[in-house]
Each structure stands twice: as C-alpha cells, then as structure tokens.
C-alpha positions in Angstrom: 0.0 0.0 0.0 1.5 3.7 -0.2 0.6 7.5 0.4 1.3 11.0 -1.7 1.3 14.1 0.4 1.2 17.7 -1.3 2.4 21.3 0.1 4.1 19.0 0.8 1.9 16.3 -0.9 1.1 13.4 0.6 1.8 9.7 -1.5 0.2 6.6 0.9 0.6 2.7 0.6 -1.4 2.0 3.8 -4.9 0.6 5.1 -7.1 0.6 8.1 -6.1 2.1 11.3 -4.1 4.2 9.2 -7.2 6.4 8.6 -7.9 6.7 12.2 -5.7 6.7 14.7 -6.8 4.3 17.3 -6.4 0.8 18.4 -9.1 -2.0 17.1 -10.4 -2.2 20.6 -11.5 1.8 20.7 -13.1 1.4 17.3 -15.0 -2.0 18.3 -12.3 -3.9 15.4 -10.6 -6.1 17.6 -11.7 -9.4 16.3 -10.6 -10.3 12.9 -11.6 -8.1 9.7 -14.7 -7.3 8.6 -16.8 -9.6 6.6 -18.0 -8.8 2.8 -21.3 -10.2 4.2 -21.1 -8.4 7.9 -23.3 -5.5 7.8 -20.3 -3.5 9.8 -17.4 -0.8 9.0 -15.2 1.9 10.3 -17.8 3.6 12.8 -18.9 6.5 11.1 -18.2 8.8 14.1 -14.6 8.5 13.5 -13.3 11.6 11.7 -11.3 10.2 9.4 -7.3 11.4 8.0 -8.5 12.5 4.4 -11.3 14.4 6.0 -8.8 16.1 8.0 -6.4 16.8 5.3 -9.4 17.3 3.4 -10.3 20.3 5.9 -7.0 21.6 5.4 -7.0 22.5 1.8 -6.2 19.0 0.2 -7.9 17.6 -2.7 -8.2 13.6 -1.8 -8.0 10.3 -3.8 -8.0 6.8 -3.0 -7.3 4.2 -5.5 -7.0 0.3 -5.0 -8.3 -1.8 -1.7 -10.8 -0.6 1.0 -11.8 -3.2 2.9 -13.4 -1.1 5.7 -17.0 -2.2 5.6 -19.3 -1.2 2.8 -22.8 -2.3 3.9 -24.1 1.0 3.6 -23.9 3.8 1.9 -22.2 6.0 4.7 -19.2 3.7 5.2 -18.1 4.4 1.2 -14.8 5.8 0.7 -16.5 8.4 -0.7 -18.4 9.5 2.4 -15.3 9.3 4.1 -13.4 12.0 2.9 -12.5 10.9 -0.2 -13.1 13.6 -3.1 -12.7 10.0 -5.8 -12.3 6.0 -5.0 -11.5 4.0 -7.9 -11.0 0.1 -6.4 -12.2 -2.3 -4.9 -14.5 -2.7 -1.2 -13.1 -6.3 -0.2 -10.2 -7.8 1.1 -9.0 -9.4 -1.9 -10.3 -11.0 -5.1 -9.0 -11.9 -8.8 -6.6 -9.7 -10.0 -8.2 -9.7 -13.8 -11.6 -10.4 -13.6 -12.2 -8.3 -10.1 -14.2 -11.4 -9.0 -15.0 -12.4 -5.7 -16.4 -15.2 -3.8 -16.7 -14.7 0.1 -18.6 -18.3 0.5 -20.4 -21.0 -2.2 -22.9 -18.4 -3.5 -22.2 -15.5 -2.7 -20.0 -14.2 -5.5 -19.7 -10.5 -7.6 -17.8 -8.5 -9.4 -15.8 -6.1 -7.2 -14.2 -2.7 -9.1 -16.3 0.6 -8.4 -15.3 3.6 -9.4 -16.7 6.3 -6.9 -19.8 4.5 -5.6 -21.0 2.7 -8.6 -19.4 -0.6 -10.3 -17.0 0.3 -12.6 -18.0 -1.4 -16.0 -16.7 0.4 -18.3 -13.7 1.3 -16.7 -12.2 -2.5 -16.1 -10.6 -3.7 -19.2 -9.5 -7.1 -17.5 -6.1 -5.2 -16.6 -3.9 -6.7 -13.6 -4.9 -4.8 -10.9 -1.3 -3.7 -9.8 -0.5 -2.3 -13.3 -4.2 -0.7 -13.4 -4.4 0.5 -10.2 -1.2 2.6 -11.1 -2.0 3.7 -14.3 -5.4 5.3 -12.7 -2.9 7.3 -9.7 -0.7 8.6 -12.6 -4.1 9.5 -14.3 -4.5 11.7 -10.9 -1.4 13.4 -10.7 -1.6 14.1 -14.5 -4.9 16.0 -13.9 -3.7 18.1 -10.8 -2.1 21.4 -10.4 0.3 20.2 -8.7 0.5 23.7 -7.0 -2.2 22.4 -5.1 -2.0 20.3 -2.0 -3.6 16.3 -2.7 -3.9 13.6 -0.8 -3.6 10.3 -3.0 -3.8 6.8 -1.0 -2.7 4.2 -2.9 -3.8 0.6 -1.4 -2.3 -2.1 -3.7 -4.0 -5.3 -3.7 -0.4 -7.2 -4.2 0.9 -9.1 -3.0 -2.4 -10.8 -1.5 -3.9 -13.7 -2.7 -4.7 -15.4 -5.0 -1.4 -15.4 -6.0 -1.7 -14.2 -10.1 0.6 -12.5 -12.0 1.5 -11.9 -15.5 3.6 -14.1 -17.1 6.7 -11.9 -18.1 7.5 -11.2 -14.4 7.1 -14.9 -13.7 9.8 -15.8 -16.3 12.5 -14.3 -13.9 12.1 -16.9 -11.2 12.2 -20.2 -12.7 14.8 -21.1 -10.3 12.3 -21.2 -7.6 11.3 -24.8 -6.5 8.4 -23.8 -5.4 5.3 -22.3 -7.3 3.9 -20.2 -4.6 7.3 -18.8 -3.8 8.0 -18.1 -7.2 4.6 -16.1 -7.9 4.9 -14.4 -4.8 8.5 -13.2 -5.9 7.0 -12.0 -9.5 4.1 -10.1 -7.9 6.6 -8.1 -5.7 8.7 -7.9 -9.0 5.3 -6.1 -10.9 5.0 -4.5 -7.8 8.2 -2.4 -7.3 8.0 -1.6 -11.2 4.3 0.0 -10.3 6.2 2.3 -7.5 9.5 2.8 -9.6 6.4 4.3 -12.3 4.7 5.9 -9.8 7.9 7.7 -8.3 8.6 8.7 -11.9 5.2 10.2 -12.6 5.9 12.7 -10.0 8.7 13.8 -11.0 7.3 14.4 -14.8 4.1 16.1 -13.4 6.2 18.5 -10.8 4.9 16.8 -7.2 8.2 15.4 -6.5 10.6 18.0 -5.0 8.1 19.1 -2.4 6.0 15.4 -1.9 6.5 12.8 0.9 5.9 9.0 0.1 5.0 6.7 2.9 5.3 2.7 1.9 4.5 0.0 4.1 2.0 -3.4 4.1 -0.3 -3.9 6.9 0.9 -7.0 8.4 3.3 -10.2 8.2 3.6 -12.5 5.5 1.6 -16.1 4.5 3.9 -18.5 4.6 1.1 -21.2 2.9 0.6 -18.2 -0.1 4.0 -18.0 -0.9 5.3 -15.2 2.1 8.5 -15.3 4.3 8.7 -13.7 8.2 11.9 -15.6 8.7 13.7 -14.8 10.8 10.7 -14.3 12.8 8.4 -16.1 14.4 4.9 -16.9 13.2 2.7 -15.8 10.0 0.0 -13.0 9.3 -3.0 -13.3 11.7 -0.8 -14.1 14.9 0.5 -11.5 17.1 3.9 -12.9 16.9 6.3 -10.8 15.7 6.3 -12.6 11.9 2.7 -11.6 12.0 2.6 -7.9 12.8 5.8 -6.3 12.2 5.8 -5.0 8.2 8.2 -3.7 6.1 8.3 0.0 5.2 9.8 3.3 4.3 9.6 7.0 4.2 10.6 8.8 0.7 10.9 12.3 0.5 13.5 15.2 -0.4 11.7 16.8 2.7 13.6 14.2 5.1 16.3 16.1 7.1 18.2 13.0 7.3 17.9 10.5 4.7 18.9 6.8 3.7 18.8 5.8 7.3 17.1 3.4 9.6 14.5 4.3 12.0 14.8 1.7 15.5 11.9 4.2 17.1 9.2 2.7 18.9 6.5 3.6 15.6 2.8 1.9 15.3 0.7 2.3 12.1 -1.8 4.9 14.3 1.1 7.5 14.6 0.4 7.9 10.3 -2.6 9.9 11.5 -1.3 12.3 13.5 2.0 12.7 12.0 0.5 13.5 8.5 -2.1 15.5 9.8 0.0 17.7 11.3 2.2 17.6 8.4 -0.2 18.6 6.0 -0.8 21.9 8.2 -3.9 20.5 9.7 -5.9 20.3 13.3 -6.0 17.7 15.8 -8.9 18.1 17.8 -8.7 17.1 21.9 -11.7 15.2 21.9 -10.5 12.5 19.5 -8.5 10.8 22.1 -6.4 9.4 19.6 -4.2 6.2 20.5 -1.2 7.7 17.9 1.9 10.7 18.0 2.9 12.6 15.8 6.7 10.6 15.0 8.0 13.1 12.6 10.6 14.5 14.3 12.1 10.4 14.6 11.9 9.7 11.1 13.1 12.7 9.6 15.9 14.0 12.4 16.3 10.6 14.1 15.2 11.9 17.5 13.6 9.9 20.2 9.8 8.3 19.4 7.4 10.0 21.9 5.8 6.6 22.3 6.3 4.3 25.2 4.2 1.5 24.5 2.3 -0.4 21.9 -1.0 -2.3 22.5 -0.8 -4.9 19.4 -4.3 -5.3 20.2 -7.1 -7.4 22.9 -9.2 -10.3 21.0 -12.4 -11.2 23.5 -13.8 -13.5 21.1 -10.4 -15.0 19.5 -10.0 -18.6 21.0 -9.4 -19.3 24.5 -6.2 -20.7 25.3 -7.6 -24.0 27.2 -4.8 -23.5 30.1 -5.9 -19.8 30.4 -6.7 -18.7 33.9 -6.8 -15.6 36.4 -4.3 -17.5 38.3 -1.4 -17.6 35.5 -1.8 -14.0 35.7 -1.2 -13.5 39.3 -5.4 -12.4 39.3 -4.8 -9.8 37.6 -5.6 -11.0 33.9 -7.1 -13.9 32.7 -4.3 -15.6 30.2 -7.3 -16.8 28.2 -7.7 -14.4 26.5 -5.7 -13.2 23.6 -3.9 -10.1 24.1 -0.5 -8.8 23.5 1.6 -5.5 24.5 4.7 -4.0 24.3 6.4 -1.4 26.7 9.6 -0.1 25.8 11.8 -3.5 25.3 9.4 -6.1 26.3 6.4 -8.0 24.8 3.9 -9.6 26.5 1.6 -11.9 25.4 -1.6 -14.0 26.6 -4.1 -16.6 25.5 -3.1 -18.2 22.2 -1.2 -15.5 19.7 -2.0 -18.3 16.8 0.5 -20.0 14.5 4.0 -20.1 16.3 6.6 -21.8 13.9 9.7 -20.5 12.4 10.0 -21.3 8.6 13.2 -20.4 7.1 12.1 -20.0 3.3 14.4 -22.4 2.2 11.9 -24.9 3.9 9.3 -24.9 0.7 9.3 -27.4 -1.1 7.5 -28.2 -4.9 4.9 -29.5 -2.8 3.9 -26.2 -0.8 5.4 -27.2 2.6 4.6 -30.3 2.5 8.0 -31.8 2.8 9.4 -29.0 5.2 12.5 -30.8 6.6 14.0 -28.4 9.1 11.0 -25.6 10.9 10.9 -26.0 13.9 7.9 -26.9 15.4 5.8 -25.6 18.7 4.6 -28.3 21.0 2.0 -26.6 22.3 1.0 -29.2 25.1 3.5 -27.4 27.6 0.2 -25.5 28.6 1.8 -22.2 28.1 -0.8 -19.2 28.1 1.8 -16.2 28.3 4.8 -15.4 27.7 7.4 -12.6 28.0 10.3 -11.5 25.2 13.4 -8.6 25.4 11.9 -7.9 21.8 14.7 -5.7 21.3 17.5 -8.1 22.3 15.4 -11.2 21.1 13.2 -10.0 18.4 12.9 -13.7 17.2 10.7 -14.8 20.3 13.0 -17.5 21.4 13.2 -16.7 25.1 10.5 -16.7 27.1 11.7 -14.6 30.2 8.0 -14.7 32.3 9.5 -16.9 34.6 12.4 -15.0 35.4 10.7 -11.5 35.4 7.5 -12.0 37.2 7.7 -8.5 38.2 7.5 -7.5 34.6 4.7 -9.6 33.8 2.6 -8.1 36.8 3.3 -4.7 35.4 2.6 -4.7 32.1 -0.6 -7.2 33.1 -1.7 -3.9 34.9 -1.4 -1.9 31.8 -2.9 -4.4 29.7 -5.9 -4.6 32.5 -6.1 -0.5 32.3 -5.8 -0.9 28.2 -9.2 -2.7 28.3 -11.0 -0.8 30.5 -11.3 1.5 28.2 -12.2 -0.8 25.1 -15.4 -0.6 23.6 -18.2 -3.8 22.8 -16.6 -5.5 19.8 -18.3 -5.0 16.6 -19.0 -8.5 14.6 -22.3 -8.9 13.6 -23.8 -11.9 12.0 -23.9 -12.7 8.3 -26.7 -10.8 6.4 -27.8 -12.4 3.5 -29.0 -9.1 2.0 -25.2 -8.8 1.2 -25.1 -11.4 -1.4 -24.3 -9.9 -4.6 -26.9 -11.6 -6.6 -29.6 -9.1 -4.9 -27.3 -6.6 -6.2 -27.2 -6.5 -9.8 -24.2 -9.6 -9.2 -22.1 -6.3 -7.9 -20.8 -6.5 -3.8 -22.1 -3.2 -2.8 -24.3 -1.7 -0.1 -27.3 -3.0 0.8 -28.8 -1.6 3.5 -31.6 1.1 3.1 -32.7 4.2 4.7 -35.5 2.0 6.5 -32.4 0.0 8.5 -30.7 2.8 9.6 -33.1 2.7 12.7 -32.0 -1.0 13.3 -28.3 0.1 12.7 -27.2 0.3 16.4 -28.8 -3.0 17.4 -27.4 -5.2 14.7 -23.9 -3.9 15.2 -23.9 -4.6 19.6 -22.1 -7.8 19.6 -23.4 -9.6 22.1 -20.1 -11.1 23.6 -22.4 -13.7 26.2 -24.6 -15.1 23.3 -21.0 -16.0 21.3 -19.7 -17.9 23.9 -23.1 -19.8 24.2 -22.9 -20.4 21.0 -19.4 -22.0 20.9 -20.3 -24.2 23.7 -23.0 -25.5 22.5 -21.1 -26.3 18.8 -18.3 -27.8 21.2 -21.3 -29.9 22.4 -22.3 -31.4 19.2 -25.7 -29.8 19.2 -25.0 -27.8 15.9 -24.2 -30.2 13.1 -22.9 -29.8 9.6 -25.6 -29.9 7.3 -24.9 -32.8 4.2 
C-alpha cells in the first residue's frame, strides 16, 4: 500500500487504522476483519485522515483496496473524505476479472469507481498495473501547485497469487510455485512504485511530496510469504505476524537513507500526517497515535512508550488460560498482546507459532518442510514474556524470570481494556449477497435499517460464547 502528500503532498501505501488513529479495541475492530457479508465498517463517528487533510485544503483520492465495511452507503470511501475512489471494497479478489467469492454463493464483481461498479472502466487489466496507471491518471490531472492527498492501497501481494507471465519468467529457479509467484508479484509491484515515483517527477509533485510505503501485516507463509527470521505468520501477534516492512521517501527528510529503530505503530500515520499537511487535531479525539516526525526525519527519540498490538475477546481461548497464570490480575485466556519499551507480552493463544526459514518450501507447498521448527503446544503455556529488542525472534521466554515484569505490564494491559469498547462482529446478512445486487458486492442496507443500525452492530459477547459451547457440544451439526 502507499501514500502521496502535497504542500508537501502526501503519497500513501497504507490501510485501516491508518485512517484513524486508534487501536481496534477503541473502534470496536478487535476481532478479525470485517466480513463482505457483515453489515459492519469503520464507525462512522470517527473523523477520518482525508477528512482532515481534506479540511486543510487537500484535494483527496483513493485508488485500490478498502476493505473497511461497505454495507451502507455512509461507510463508502467516498463518504469518508474521499473527493474519488476508484478500487475495490473487499479484502482481496482476482486480480483480472475483479471477481470475488466470500462463500459458495455468494459471488460479484468487485471494481467501483466512486460509488458505482466500474463497468466500463475494467478492461481485465492486472490490478497492480491498473491501479497505477489510474494514480498517474491523478497526478496528470492536478495542479500540482495544489495540495492532494492520494492513497494508494495495492491489492499485491495478497492472494490469489496471479501475476503476469513476463514477471514470472525471472524466477524459474524457484522450486516452489507459490514462492515463485509471490517473488514476481513483488517484482510487478516495485515496477508500479518505480512508475509511480517517476510520474511525480514528470508532473512536478516530487521535490516538495513525501511518500509513505509499508504493508499492513506479516507475510503467508502457505501463499508464498517469508517472516523468517521471525516467528509466526500473518493473523498471529507474533512478531512474523505484525511487524511489516516499510519506508519514508521524501527530499523533505532532514536526514535520509537511514534506519529508523523508534518505537512507531501504524496509528502515529494519522497524526504525523495530519500535522504535516498543516492540519488540526482536535482534543476530543482521544487518539491512540503521535505525531513521529521529528524520529523519522531528524532521528530523535519516538514519543511513544508503549504499543497495544491489540485485545481479542472472542479470538480462542487458550484452554490452560486462567486468572491464576496471571497473578489475578488477567485472565491468560484471552488473547492479548503489549509492548512497553523493550518487552512484549503476550496472553491466551497468539495463533501460528513456527519459524520457517524459506528455504523450507518445497515443490509441494510445505509439505516436505524438513528443518522448521515446530511448537509443542502441550507445555500448557498461556503467556509469555520477550526482550523484543534483544530477542526479536521470540525465542526466550523470560516470564518466569521476570515476574515482576509480567505483573506490570498485566496492569497496563488490564487499564488498556478498561477503556475498550463492545466489539463489533455482527452476524452474516444475506442481504449482502451480490446476486440481490445486480451480481455487484455493494451496499445493501436502506434508509429504513438505519433505525436497526445500532442494534445489529452490539455484539453480544455472552450469546457468542453460548454459542461456541453449545457447537463444542455437538448440538449444531454440519448440514450434508
């Protein structure tokens, strides 16, 4: 994903809690993503970052993946402080055909340009090249005089893994096939920023512009994606699951080509470009992020202290949770994890734990790994304490020599919830299926469930974990 800031202009390759700067468990996100079918998104009270620059002069655009919720009209990118959206509303989909199928089904066609599908507009054109071609479009159209806002949210490298066949040609030497896609789609990718980088230097953006780059979580080691050295995939909150690569390009940068070791979370983008852009923060937003950019353009000290990776209720239980593990102060059930200067705690079950060095794939997609190592997971472990900085590979667990440290940051993880609001993951609506829809995913509610609105998005925690029993019971069965 990326970002293009003008005066200075703004160029952005980011998603999610990058528009508004607080953790999933103030915005009622904290379990999972949101559901194509789920009639959810961003809460609409959030003021959102291109609103904000938009308040401050900018002209905004967002081409390529939103994947906030789209189940009304109000949740739209373009209702969000977008001035265009040209992309798609899901999570992922064919890269050609803009095809999606969340479920046997429930299939559409996914590429809308503002709030309408985009027909005419899709000429079967691999997203990562199209999705280009339309920014440059942008910047070829603006006086770049004027300040703009253009978030860029590739699609790549996601999957399904699909990618033209010229880039594919340059890794035959890769055993496996997953592996080798994945490597051409980041291949088609860097040509798209190279493009991108040189279209603003044609159009007169680029000596006063700032370029933010970075993905929005770790790699799928079953699709094709590396984290080693670290430990665990995407969806975990090991480190191999939610640290991302990323830079900052700009001939604004005091001091450039170097690396950043600040304490940074994807929430500081908010307020760092806000204030950037010569906008207003308001007091009452209570926002989670800093404004960093003092420690990524001077190299100075990161204001923050701590990150909150985030607190699951629903997420699975980690069967030798209890309030006794953590000294009754937290129940290690739960899934949680937090960071506070150099340590990382974490509770409950973070989800996939192995370390795969990418040599490991083999022709068959993993199934012949011969040297990962492997987690046995019957030591009834349900927390666990790292020196990230000295061990950012997760491979000492220091609870039991630090209990102090544990007790301290399960306090701030304790005070962390208390302020977390009911989590937000309503049940499948069937109104959402594409095929009421003209075969296009798109919003479906109407002005008649707005009333309901409130009701339907309360997730009723209590009900859930009835529900799980009673599926752990046998009483609901698979249909055949």
């Amino acid at each position: 994903m990326s970002v293009l800031f003008s005066a200075p202009h703004l160029l952005s390759l980011i998603v999610g809690v990058f528009l508004y700067s607080r953790y999933q468990i103030h915005t009622g996100l904290q379990h999972s993503i949101i559901r194509p079918t789920q009639p959810n998104c961003l809460p609409l009270e959030n003021i959102t970052l291109p609103q904000k620059l938009k308040n401050a002069g900018y002209s905004t655009h967002m081409v390529g993946k939103w994947h906030l919720g789209f189940y009304k009209r109000g949740c739209m990118p373009t209702q969000r402080g977008f001035d265009t959206f040209f992309g798609s509303l899901l999570g992922s989909g064919d890269y050609y055909s803009h095809y999606k199928c969340d479920s046997p089904g429930m299939c559409g066609y996914d590429l809308h340009e503002g709030e309408e599908a985009a027909w005419e507009q899709d000429h079967g054109i691999y997203s990562t090249i199209m999705y280009t071609q339309k920014a440059i479009n942008i910047l070829a159209s603006h006086n770049p005089k004027r300040p703009i806002f253009l978030y860029l949210a590739y699609q790549a490298v996601h999957s399904p893994l699909q990618v033209p066949a010229r880039y594919l040609e340059r890794y035959n030497s890769i055993p496996n096939l997953h592996r080798r896609k994945y490597a051409a789609m980041v291949s088609c990718l860097d040509e798209a920023v190279r493009n991108l980088t040189l279209a603003l230097k044609q159009y007169g953006y680029y000596d006063n512009m700032v370029m933010v780059y970075s993905s929005d979580n770790g790699g799928q080691p079953m699709a094709g994606g590396s984290n080693w050295p670290l430990r665990g995939s995407k969806g975990t909150l090991w480190e191999g699951g939610i640290r991302a690569v990323g830079f900052v390009h700009s001939p604004l940068l005091v001091k450039k080509g170097t690396r950043s070791r600040a304490l940074i979370h994807i929430t500081d983008w908010y307020p760092t470009l806000v204030m950037l852009g010569e906008g207003t923060l308001d007091e009452n937003q209570n926002l989670d992020g800093y404004d960093v950019w003092e420690a990524i353009s001077e190299g100075r000290r990161s204001p923050r202290l701590d990150i909150l990776h985030n607190i699951d209720p629903i997420y699975t239980k980690a069967k030798n949770g209890s309030w006794k593990a953590g000294y009754g102060i937290w129940n290690t059930a739960i899934q949680a994890a937090l960071r506070v200067g150099d340590w990382k705690l974490l509770t409950g079950v973070p989800g996939y734990s192995d370390w795969i060095p990418p040599q490991t794939f083999s022709k068959l997609l993993l199934a012949n790994r011969w040297h990962n190592e492997r987690v046995n997971w019957d030591r009834g472990k349900s927390i666990w304490l790292f020196n990230i900085t000295a061990d950012p590979y997760e491979r000492v667990d220091l609870s039991q020599q630090y209990p102090h440290v544990v007790k301290k940051m399960l306090i701030r993880l304790l005070r962390y919830n208390k302020t977390a609001v009911p989590c937000r993951y309503p049940p499948k609506d069937y109104r959402s299926n594409p095929q009421y829809n003209g075969g296009v995913w798109g919003p479906w509610y109407t002005n008649d469930d707005e009333d309901e609105d409130d009701n339907l998005l309360s997730y009723d925690l209590e009900q859930m974990k009835s529900w799980k029993k009673a599926k752990r019971r046998g009483k609901f069965k698979r249909k055949t």
